[in-house]
N, C-alpha and C positions, 0 to 999 in steps of 0.2 A: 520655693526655696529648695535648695538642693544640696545632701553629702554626697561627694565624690567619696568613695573608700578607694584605696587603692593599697592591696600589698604588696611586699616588694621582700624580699630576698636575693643578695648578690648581683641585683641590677645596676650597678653601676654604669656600663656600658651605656644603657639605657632610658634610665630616669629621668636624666635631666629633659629630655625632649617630652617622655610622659607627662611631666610637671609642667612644663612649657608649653602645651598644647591645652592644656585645662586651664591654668592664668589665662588665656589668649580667647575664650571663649565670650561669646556673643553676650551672653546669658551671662551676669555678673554676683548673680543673689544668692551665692554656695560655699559652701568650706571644703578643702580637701584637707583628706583624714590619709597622711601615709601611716601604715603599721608595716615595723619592721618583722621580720621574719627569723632572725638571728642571722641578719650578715655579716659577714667575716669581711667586706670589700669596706667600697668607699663611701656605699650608698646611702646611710645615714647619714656621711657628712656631706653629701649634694645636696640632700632632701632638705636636712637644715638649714643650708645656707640659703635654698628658696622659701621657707618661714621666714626664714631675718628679713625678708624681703617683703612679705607678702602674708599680711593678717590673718588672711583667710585657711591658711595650711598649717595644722599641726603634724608633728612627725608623734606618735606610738612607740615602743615593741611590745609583743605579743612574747618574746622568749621563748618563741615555739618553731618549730621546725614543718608543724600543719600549716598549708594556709589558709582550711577554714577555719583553723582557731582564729589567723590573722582579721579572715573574710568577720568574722561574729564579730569580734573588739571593736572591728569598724564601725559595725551595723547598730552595736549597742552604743557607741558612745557618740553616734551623728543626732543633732542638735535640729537636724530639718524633717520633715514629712515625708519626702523622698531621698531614696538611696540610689545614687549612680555606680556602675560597675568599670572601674578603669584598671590596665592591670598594668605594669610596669616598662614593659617593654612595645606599645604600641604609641597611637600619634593619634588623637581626636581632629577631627576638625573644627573647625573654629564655631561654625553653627549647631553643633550636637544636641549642645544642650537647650538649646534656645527652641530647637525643631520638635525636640523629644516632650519639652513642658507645654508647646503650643496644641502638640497632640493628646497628650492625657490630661488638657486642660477642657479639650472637646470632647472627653469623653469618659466619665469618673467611672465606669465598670473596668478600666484595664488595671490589673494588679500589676504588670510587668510590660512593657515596649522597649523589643531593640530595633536594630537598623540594618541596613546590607554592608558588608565592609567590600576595604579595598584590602588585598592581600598585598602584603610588603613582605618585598624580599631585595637585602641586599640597597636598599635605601630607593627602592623603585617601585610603583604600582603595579604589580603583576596581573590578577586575575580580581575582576567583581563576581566576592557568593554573594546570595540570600537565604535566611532560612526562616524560618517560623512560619507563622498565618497571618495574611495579611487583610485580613476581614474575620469581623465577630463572628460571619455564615460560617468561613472557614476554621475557625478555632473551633468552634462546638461541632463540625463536623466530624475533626482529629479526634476530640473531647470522646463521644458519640462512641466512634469507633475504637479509641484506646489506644491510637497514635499519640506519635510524640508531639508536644506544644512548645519544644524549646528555641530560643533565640539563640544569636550568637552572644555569649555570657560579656564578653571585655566592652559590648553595647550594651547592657540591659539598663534600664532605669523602673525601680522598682519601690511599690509603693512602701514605706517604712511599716505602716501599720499591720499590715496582710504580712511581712517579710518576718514579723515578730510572733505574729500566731500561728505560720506555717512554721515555727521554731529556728531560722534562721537556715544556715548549710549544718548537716551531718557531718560531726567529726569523723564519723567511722569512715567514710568515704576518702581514698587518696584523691581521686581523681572521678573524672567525672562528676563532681559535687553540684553543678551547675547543672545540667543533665535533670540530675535527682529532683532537685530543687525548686525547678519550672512546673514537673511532675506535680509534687506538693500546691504552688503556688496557683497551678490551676485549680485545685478545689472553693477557690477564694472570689473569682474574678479574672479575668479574658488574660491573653497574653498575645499580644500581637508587634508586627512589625514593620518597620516605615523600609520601601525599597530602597530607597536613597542612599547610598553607600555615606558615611558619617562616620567612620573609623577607618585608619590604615590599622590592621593587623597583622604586625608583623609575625612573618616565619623565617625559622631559621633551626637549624641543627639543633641547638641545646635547647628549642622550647620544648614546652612539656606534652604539648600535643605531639610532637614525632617522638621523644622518648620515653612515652609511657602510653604510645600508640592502645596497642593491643591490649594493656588492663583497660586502657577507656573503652575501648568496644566490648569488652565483657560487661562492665558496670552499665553501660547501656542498652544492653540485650537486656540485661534484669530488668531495668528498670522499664522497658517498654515491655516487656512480661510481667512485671507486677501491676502495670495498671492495662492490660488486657486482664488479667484475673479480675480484676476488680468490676470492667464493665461487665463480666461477667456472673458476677456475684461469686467467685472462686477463694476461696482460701490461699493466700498470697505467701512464696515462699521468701525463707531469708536468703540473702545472699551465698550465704556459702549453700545452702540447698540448690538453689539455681547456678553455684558453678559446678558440684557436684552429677547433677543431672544432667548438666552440657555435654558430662564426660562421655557418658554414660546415651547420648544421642546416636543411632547406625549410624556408621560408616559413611555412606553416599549425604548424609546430610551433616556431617562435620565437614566432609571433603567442602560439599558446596560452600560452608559458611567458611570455612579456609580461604576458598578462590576469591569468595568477596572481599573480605577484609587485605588478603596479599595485594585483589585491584586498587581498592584504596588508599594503600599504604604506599603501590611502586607511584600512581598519579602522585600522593601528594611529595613522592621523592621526586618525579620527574618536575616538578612545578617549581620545587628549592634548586636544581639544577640547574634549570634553566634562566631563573630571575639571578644564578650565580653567574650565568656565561658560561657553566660548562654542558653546550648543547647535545655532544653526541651521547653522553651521560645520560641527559637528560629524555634524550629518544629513545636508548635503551630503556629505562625505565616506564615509559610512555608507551611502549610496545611489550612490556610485560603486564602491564596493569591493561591495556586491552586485549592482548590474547588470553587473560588469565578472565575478564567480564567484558567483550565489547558493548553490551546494554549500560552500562555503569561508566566506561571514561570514555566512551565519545560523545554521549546526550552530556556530560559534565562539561568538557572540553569545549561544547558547542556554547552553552549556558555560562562558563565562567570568561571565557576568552575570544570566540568567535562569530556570536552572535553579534544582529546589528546594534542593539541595545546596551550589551558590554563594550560594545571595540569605542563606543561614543561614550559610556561612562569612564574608560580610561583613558580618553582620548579628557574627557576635563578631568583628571586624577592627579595632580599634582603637591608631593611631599612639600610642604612647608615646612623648615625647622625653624 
């Protein structure tokens, strides 16, 4: 059995397909928990009118303008063993959840499992990632080393009980919360992830991965610095000590972490471009992010879009609303 949490702030645009893609699921033995976020739109009154409908969905608000306040209310007031991660503005597939309980059903050490998604943009399958470890060899390897063990957060389905003793998400955290989180949750048990793309994840302009880009790559530097300190039995610094320190890094080695992060930022701008149709936009930007790292967005560009394995996974990618 399974809580969907899902929060949602000013999603109106959005929700109702959120909500509609989670009713439509295989897997029938769950409740979705929306917690509102304090929004000023319509989106408590869509959310509600899919409860009038449908037993299974309670609508929340948290009153809060956090969304791990939101992310906790969920987590604390879901009624099942496991916690699904769904966020407002994406599209499940129909098998998600049915895939995800079939897996950590064969295998009671995973504290956490996500999946590969489909990138959405513009109401079309763009680009299939993957992220995490997809074998316990490979999770304790990361572990081992002091790499990162993170999923893609809008997939994770995570165990309730391990989600409680690792204290839930940090408020203090804007962004990056999930990140942090995985961090913690591996001290508990595995965290791994099925390739299968099992989420459209949309992008778009006002999500909060492109506008609050560059704090997420700081809170994630920390956080894979705090648990390298640790495999190293190091005394771990706080946050603000490790952005203070960043400042405070030569020259040549800010430049470098610069060029990476600008490559990353102009790709994931070339990728909203071009899932918009505006292509030459789109090259521009696609030609910054490789002259600024060509190691970093052509091995990406091959892996998300061009490989034989992608062009066949979005070749069956098809948005259902």
């Amino acid at each position: 059995m399974i809580s969907v949490v899902m929060p949602a702030y000013n999603s109106a645009a959005y929700i109702s397909e959120a909500i509609a893609s989670i009713r439509r699921q295989t897997f029938r033995d769950f409740e979705l928990i929306v917690v509102d976020d304090g929004s000023t739109d319509d989106t408590v009154k869509i959310a509600s009118a899919h409860a009038a409908e449908d037993a299974r969905i309670r609508v929340l608000n948290c009153g809060s303008a956090n969304v791990c306040v939101a992310r906790n209310m969920g987590g604390r007031e879901a009624k099942y063993p496991w916690i699904a991660v769904m966020d407002a503005d994406d599209v499940a597939l129909p098998e998600r959840l049915e895939k995800q309980m079939a897996a950590v059903a064969a295998n009671p050490r995973i504290a956490a499992l996500g999946t590969a998604v489909y990138h959405m943009i513009a109401g079309r399958a763009l680009s299939v990632a993957r992220n995490g470890p997809e074998s316990e060899a490979e999770f304790y390897r990361r572990r081992r080393a002091g790499d990162d063990v993170s999923v893609y957060h809008p997939t994770a389905l995570m165990r309730r009980e391990i989600w409680l003793q690792a204290g839930g998400y940090d408020v203090s955290f804007k962004v990056c919360e999930d990140f942090e989180l995985f961090d913690r949750l591996a001290a508990f048990g595995t965290i791994l992830t099925l390739t299968e793309p099992l989420l459209y994840y949309r992008v778009h302009q006002g999500s909060m991965s492109m506008r609050l880009y560059f704090a997420q790559r700081m809170v994630g530097r920390y956080v894979t610095a705090r648990n390298k300190a640790r495999v190293r039995g190091e005394p771990q610094m706080s946050f603000e000590e490790f952005v203070s320190a960043s400042r405070q890094r030569p020259l040549v080695a800010r430049l470098r972490r610069w060029a990476g992060d600008m490559s990353n930022y102009h790709y994931r701008k070339a990728g909203l471009h071009y899932g918009e149709g505006n292509y030459p936009t789109a090259l521009f930007h696609l030609g910054l992010s490789t002259f600024l790292r060509p190691d970093y967005a052509l091995p990406r560009l091959w892996k998300q879009r061009l490989s034989p394995e992608s062009r066949h996974q979005l070749r069956a990618g098809r948005v259902s609303m």
